[in-house]
C-alpha positions as YAML, in Angstrom:
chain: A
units: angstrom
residues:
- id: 1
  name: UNK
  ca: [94.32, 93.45, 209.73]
- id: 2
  name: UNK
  ca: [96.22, 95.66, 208.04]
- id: 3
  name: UNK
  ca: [99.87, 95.07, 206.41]
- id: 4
  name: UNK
  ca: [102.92, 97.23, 207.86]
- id: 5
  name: UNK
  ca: [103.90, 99.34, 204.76]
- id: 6
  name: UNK
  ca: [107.35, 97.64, 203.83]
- id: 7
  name: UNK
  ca: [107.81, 100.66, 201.09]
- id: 8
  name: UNK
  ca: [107.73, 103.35, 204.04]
- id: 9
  name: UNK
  ca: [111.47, 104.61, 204.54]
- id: 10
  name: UNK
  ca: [113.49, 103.51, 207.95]
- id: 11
  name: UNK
  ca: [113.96, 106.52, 210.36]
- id: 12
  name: UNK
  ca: [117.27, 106.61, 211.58]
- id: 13
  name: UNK
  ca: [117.89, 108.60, 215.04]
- id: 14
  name: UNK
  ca: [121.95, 109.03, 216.40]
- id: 15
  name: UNK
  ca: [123.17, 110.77, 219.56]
- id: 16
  name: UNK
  ca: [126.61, 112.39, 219.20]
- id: 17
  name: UNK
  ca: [128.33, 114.36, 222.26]
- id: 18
  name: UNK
  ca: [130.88, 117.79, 220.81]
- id: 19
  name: UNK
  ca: [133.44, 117.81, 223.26]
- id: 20
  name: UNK
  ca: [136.71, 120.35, 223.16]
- id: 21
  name: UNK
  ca: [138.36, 122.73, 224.96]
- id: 22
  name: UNK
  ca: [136.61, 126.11, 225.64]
- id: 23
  name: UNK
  ca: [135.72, 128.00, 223.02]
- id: 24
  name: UNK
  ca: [136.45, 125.53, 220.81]
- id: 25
  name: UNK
  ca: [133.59, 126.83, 219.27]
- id: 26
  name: UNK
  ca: [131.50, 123.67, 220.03]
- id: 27
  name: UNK
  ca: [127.59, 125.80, 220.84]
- id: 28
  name: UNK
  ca: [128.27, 127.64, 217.86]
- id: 29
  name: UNK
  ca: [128.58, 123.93, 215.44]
- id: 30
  name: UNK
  ca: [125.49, 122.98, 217.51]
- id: 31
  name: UNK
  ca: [123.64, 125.72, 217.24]
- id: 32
  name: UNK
  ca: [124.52, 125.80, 213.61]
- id: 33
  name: UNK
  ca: [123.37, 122.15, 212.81]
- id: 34
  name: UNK
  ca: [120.46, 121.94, 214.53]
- id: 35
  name: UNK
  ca: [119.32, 125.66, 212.61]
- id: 36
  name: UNK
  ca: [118.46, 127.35, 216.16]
- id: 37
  name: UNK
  ca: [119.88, 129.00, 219.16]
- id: 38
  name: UNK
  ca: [120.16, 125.68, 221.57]
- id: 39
  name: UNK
  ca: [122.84, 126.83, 223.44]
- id: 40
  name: UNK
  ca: [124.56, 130.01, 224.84]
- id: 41
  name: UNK
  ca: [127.72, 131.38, 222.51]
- id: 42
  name: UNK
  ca: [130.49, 134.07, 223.54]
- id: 43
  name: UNK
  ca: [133.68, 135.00, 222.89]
- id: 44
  name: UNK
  ca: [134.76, 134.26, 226.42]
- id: 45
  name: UNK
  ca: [135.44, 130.74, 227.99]
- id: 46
  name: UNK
  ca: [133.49, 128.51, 230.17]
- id: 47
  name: UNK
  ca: [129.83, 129.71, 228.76]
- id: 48
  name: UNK
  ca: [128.57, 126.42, 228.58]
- id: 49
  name: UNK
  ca: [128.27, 125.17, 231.79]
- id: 50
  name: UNK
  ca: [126.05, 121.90, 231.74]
- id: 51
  name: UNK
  ca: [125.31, 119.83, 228.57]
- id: 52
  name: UNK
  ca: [123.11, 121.14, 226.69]
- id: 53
  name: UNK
  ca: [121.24, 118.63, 223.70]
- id: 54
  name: UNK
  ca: [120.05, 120.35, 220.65]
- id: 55
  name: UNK
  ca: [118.34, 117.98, 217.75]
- id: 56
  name: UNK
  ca: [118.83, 118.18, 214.49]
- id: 57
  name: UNK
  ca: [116.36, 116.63, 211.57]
- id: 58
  name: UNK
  ca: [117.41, 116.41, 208.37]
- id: 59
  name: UNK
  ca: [114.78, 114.07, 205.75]
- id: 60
  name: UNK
  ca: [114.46, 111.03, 208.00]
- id: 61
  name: UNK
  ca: [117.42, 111.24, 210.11]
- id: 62
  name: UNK
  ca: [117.37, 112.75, 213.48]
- id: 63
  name: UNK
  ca: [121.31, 113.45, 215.42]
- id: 64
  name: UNK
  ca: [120.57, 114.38, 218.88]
- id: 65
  name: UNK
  ca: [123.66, 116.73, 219.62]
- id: 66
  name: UNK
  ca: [125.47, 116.73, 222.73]
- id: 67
  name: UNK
  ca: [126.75, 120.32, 223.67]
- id: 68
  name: UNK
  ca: [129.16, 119.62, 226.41]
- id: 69
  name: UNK
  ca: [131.11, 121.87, 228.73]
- id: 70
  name: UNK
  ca: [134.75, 122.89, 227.82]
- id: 71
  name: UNK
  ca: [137.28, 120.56, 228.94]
- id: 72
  name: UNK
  ca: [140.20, 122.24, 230.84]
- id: 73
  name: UNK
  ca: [142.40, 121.57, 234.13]
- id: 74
  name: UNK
  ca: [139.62, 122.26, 236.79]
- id: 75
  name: UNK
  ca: [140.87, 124.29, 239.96]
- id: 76
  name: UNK
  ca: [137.36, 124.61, 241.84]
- id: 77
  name: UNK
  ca: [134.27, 122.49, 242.55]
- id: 78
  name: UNK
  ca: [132.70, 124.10, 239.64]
- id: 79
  name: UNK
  ca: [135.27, 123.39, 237.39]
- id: 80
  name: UNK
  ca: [135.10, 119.85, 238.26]
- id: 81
  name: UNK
  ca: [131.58, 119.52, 237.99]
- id: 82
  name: UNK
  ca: [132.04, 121.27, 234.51]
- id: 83
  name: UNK
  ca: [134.43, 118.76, 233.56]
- id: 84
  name: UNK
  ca: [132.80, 115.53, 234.80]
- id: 85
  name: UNK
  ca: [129.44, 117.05, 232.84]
- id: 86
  name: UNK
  ca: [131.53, 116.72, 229.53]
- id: 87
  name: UNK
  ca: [132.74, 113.43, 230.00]
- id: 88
  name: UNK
  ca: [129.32, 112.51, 231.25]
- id: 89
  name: UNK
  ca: [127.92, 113.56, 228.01]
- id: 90
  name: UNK
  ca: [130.14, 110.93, 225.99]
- id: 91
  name: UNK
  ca: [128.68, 108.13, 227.54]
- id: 92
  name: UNK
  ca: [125.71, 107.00, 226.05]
- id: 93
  name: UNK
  ca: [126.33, 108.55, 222.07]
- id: 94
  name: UNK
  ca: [126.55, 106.40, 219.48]
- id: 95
  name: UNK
  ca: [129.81, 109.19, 218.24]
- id: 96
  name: UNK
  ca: [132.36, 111.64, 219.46]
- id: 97
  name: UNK
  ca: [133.07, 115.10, 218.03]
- id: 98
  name: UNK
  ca: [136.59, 116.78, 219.55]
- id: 99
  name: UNK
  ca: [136.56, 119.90, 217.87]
- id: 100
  name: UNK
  ca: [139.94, 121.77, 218.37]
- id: 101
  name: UNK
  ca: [140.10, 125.43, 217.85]
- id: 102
  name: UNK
  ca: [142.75, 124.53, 214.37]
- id: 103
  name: UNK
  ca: [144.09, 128.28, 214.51]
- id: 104
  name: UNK
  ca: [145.41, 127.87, 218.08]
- id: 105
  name: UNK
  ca: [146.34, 124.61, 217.88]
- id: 106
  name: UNK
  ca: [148.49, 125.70, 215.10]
- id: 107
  name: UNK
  ca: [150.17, 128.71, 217.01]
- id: 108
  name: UNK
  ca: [150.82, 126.35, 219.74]
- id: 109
  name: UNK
  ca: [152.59, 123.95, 217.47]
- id: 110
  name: UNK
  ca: [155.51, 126.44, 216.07]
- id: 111
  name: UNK
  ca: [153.74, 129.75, 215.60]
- id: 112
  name: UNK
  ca: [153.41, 132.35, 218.38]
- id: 113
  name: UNK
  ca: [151.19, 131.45, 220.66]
- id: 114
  name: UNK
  ca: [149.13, 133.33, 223.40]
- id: 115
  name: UNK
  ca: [148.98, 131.92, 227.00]
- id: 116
  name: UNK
  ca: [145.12, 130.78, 225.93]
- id: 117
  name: UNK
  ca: [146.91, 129.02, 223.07]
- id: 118
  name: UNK
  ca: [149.04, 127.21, 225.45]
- id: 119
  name: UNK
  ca: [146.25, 126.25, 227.66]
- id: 120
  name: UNK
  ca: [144.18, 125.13, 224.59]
- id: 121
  name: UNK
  ca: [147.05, 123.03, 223.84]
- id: 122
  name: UNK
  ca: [147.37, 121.57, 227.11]
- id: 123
  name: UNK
  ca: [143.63, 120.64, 227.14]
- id: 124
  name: UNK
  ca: [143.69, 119.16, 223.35]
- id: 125
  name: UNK
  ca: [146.22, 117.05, 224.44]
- id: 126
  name: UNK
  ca: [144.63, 115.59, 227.14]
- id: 127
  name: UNK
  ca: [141.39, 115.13, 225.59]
- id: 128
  name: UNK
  ca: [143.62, 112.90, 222.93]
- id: 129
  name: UNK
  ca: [145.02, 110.85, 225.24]
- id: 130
  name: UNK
  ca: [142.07, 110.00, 226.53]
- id: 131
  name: UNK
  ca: [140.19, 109.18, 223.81]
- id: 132
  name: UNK
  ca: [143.07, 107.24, 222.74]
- id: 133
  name: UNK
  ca: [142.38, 104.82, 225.45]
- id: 134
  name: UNK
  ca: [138.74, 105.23, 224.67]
- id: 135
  name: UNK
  ca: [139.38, 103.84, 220.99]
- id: 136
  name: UNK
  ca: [141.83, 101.26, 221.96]
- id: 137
  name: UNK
  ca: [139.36, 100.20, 224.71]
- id: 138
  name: UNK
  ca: [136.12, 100.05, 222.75]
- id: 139
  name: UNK
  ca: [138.43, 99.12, 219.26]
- id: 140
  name: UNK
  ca: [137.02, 102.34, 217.59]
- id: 141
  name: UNK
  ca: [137.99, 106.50, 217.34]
- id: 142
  name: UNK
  ca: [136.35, 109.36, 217.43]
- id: 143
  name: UNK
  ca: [135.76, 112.20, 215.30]
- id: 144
  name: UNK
  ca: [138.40, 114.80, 215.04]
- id: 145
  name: UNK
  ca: [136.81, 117.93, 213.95]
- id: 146
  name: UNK
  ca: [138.88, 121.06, 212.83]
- id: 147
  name: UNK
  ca: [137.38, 124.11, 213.51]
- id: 148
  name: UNK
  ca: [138.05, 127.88, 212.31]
- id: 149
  name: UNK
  ca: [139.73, 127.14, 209.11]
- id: 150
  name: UNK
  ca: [138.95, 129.81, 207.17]
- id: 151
  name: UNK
  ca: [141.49, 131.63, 209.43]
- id: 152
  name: UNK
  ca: [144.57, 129.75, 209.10]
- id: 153
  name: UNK
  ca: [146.83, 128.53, 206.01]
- id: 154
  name: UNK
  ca: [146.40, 125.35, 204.25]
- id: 155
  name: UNK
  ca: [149.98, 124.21, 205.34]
- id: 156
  name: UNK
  ca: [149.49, 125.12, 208.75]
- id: 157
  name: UNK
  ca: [146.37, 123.25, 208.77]
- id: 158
  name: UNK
  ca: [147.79, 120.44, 207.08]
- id: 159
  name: UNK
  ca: [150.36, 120.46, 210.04]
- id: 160
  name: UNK
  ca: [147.48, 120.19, 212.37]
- id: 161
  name: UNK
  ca: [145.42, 117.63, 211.26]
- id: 162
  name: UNK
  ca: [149.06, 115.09, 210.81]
- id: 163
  name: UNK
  ca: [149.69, 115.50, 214.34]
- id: 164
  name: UNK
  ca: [146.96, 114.80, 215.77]
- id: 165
  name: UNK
  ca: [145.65, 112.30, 213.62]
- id: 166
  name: UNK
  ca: [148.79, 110.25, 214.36]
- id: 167
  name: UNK
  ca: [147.81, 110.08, 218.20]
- id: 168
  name: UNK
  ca: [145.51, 106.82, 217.23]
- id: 169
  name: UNK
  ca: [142.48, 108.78, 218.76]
- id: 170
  name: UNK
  ca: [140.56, 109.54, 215.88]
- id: 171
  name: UNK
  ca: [138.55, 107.47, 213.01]
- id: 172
  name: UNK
  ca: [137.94, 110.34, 210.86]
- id: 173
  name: UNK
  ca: [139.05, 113.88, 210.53]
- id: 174
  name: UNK
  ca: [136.68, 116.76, 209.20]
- id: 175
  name: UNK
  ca: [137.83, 120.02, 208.91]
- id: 176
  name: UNK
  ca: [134.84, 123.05, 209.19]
- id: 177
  name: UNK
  ca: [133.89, 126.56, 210.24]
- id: 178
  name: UNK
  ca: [131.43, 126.58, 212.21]
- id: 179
  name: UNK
  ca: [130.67, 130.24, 212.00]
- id: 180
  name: UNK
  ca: [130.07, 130.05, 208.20]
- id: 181
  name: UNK
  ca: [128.83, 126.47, 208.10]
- id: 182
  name: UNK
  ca: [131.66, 125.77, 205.36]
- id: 183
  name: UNK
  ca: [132.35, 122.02, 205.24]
- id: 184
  name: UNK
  ca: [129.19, 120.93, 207.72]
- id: 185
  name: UNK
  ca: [127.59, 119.35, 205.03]
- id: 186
  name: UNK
  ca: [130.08, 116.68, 204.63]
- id: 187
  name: UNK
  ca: [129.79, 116.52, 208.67]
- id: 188
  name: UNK
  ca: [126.25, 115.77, 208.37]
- id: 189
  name: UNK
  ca: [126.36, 113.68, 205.95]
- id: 190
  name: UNK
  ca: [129.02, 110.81, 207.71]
- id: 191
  name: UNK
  ca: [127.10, 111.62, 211.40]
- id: 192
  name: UNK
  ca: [123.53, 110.74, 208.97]
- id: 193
  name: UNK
  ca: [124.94, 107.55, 207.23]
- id: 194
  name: UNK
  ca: [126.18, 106.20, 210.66]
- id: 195
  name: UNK
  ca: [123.26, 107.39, 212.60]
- id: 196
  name: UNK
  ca: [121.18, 103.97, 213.65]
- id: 197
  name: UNK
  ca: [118.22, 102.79, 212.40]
- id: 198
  name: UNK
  ca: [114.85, 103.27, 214.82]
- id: 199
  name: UNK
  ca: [112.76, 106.51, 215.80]
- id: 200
  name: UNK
  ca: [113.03, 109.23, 216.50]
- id: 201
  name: UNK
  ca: [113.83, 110.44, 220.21]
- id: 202
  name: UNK
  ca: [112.06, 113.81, 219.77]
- id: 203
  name: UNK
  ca: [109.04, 115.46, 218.26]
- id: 204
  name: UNK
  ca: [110.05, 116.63, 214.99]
- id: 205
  name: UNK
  ca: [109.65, 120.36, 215.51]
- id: 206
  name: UNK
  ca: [112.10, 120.21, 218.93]
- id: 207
  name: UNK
  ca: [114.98, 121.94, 218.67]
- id: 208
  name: UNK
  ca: [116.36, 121.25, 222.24]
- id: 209
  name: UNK
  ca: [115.27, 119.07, 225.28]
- id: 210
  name: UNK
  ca: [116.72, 121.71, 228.28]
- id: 211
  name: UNK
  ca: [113.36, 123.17, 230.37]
- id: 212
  name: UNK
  ca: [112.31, 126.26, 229.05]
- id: 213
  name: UNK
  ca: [113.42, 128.18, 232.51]
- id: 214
  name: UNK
  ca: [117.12, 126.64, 232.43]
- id: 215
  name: UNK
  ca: [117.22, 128.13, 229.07]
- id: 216
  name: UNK
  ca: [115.94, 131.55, 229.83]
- id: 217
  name: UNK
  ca: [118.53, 131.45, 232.55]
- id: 218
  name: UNK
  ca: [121.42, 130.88, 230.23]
- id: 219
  name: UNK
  ca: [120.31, 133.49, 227.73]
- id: 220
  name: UNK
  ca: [120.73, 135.91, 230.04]
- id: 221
  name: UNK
  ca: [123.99, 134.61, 231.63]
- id: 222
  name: UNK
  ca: [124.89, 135.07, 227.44]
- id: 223
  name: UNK
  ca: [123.90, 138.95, 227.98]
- id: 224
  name: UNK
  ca: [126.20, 139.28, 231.24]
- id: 225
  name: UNK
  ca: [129.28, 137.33, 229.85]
- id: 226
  name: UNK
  ca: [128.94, 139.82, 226.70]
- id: 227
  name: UNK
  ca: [128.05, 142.81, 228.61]
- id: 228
  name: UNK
  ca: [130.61, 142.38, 231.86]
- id: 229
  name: UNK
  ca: [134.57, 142.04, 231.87]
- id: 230
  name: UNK
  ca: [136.78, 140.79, 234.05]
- id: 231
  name: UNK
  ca: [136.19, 138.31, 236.85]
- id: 232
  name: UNK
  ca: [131.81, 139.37, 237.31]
- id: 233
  name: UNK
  ca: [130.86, 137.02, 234.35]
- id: 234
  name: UNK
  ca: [133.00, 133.89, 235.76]
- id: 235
  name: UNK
  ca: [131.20, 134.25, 239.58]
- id: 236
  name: UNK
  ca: [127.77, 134.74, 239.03]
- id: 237
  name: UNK
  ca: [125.11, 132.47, 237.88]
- id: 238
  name: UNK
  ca: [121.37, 132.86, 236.86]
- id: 239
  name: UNK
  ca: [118.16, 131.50, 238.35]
- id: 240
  name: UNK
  ca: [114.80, 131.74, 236.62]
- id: 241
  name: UNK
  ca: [112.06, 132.19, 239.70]
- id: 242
  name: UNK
  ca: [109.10, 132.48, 238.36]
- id: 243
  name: UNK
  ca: [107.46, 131.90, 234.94]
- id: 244
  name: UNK
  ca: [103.64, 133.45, 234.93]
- id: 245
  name: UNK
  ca: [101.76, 132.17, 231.58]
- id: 246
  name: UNK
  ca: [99.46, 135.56, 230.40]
- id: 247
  name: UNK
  ca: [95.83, 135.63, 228.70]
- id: 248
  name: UNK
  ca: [97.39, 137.85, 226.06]
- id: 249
  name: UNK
  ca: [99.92, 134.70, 225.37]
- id: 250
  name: UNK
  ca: [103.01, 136.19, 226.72]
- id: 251
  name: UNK
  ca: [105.05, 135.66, 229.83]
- id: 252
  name: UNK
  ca: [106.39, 137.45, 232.70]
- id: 253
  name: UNK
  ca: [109.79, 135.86, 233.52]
- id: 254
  name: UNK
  ca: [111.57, 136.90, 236.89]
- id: 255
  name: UNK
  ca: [115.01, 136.32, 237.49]
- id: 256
  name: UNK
  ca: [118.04, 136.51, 239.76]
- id: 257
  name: UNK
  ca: [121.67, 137.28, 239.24]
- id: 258
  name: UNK
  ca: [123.79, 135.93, 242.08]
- id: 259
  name: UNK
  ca: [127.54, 137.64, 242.53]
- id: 260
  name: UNK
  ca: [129.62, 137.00, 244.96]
- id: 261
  name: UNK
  ca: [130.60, 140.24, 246.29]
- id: 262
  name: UNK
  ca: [129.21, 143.80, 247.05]
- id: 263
  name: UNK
  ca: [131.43, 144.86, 244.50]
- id: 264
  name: UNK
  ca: [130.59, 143.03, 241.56]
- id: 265
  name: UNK
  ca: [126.95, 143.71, 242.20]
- id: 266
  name: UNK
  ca: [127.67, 147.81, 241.74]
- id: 267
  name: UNK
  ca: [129.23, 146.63, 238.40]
- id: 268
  name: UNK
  ca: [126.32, 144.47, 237.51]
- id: 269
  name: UNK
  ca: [124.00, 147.07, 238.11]
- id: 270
  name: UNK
  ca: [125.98, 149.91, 236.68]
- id: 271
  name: UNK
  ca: [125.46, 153.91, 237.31]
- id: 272
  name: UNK
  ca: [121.69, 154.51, 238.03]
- id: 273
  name: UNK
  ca: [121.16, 150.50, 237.04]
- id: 274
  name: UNK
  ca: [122.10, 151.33, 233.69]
- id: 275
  name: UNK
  ca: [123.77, 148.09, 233.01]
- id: 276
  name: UNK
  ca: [121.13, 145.93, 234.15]
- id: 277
  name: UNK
  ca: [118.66, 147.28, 232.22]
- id: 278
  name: UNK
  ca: [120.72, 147.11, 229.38]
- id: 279
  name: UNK
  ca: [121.81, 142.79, 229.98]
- id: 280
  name: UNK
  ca: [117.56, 143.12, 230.95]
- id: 281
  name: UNK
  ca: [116.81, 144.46, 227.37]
- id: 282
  name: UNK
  ca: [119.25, 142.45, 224.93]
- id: 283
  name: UNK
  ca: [117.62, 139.29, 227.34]
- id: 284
  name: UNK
  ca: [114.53, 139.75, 226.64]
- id: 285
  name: UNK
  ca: [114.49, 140.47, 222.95]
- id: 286
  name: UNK
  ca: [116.58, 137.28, 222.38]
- id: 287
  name: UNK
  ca: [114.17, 135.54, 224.34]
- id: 288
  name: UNK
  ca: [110.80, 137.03, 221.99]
- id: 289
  name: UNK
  ca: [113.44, 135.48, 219.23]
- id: 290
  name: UNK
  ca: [113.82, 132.25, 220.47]
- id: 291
  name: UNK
  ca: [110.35, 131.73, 222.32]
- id: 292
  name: UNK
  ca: [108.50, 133.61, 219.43]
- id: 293
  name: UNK
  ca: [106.02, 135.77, 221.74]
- id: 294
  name: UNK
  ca: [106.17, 138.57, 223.72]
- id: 295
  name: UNK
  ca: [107.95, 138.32, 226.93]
- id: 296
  name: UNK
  ca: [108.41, 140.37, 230.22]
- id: 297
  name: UNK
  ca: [111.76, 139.85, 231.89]
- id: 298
  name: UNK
  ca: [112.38, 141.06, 235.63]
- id: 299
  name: UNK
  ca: [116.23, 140.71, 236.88]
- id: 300
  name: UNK
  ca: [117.29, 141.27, 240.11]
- id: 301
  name: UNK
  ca: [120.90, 141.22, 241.49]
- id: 302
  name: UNK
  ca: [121.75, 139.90, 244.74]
- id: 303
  name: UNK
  ca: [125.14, 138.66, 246.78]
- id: 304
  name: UNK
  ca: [125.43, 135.31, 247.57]
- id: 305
  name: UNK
  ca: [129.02, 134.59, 248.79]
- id: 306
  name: UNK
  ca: [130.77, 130.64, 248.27]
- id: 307
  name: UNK
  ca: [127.45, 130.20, 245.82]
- id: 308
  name: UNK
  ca: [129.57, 127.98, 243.87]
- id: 309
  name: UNK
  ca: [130.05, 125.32, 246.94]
- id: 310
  name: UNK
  ca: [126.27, 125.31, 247.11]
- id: 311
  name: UNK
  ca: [124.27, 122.12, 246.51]
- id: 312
  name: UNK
  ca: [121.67, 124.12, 245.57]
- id: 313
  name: UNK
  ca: [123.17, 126.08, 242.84]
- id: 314
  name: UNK
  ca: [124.81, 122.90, 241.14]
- id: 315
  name: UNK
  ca: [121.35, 121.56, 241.30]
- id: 316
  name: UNK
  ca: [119.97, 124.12, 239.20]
- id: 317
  name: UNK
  ca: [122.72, 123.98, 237.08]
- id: 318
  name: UNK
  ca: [122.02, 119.81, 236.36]
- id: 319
  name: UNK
  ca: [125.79, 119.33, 237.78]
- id: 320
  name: UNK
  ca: [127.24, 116.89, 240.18]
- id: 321
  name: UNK
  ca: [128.32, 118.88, 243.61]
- id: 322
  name: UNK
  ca: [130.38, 115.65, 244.56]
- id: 323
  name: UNK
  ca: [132.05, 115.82, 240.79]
...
């Protein structure tokens, strides 16, 4: 019988859940951690939808990350469903990232702010309170995580991190940017040393556990958000319907665009389909990226009015229609 080797170093395996307001910047610190594209990222709010988990492995230590939904006052089914996906995705992590968009925050505070700085505000603050009474329940904090430094003054940030630290919500404070990767090694090294001992959840060459279709489906939703303006990007969704395996190794991937008017379908399709072909083409390259073979997208538009008070839809999504 052979001896367990005692010498052979301890795994350790963590599962931490990013939670902010939107565009917080929370799929880009994901994304950027884990070293691949896991999750959808725009400049506009409300891209993530549904959590998203991307792993990260660095030597023996695995952090399963938790890319949640923006948290913000929901108005609509889907906004609730949005919400109650975020808080869902705190439950079961052994940590809590808030990452707070620093700049705004700051602007808010005594600068000038925007009406999106306001409403970042708003949300921040009620993502402190409660996980105030998530530390004073559980006799712990979370992790306050300053993003977008590099665009703010030290003073300013300084003015920041006080006030919020002072809520009682928060056992550490970290300040980053995530779209550089400045100050995510000191991150990763606190979210490694806490990280528990035991194996690993996930293969060591997985970068994200969301089915291969769901994530097709968000890369293009990516391409519309970036392509479309106003209120098109916010009402339509994505479905992947079918996914045909080829000899050759590649795949034929069709897909539908719901809207939910006649109108925003002319704009999704644009003059002589012009701007479907266009979200069709910057699709499917990111998908050859991110898949790494050749693939053959098909989109299709159609109008589906009240989609979002479907069952159906929220089911594709992986969100709670009662939310």
């Amino acid at each position: 019988m052979t001896e367990p080797d005692s010498a052979a170093p301890a795994t350790r395996c963590g599962v931490v859940a990013v939670i902010g307001a939107p565009n917080a910047g929370k799929s880009t610190l994901v994304n950027r951690l884990v070293g691949a594209k896991v999750s959808a990222v725009t400049h506009k709010i409300q891209t993530t939808r549904f959590a998203v988990r991307g792993v990260a492995v660095r030597g023996g230590v695995q952090i399963v990350l938790v890319d949640t939904p923006g948290v913000f006052e929901p108005k609509r089914r889907l906004d609730r469903a949005m919400v109650r996906s975020a808080w869902d995705g705190t439950g079961d992590a052994d940590a809590v990232i808030h990452l707070v968009d620093a700049p705004a925050h700051a602007r808010a505070l005594g600068g000038t702010p925007t009406a999106s700085d306001r409403r970042t505000f708003e949300d921040v603050g009620r993502i402190t309170e409660r996980l105030r009474r998530r530390a004073l329940g559980e006799g712990g904090g979370s992790i306050l995580v300053l993003n977008k430094i590099d665009a703010m003054a030290r003073d300013r940030l300084l003015e920041v991190t006080r006030t919020l630290h002072e809520s009682g919500a928060y056992r550490d404070v970290f300040m980053i940017s995530a779209e550089t990767g400045d100050g995510l090694d000191d991150l990763w090294a606190m979210l490694a040393g806490r990280a528990p001992e035991g194996p690993w959840l996930y293969p060591a060459d997985q970068t994200a556990d969301a089915p291969v279709r769901l994530l097709a489906a968000e890369l293009t939703r990516e391409k519309l958000m970036l392509r479309l303006h106003e209120e098109v990007p916010y009402e339509a969704t994505v479905e992947t319907d079918g996914w045909e395996e080829r000899r050759d190794g590649s795949v034929r991937i069709d897909q539908t665009i719901y809207v939910a008017r006649d109108s925003q379908k002319v704009i999704a399709l644009g003059k002589g389909g012009a701007t479907l072909k266009a979200i069709g083409q910057s699709a499917r390259q990111e998908m050859e990226r991110e898949f790494d073979r050749r693939v053959h997208l098909f989109l299709h538009v159609k109008v589906r009015e009240g989609w979002q008070d479907e069952r159906a839809r929220f089911s594709a999504l992986g969100l709670d229609f009662d939310a």
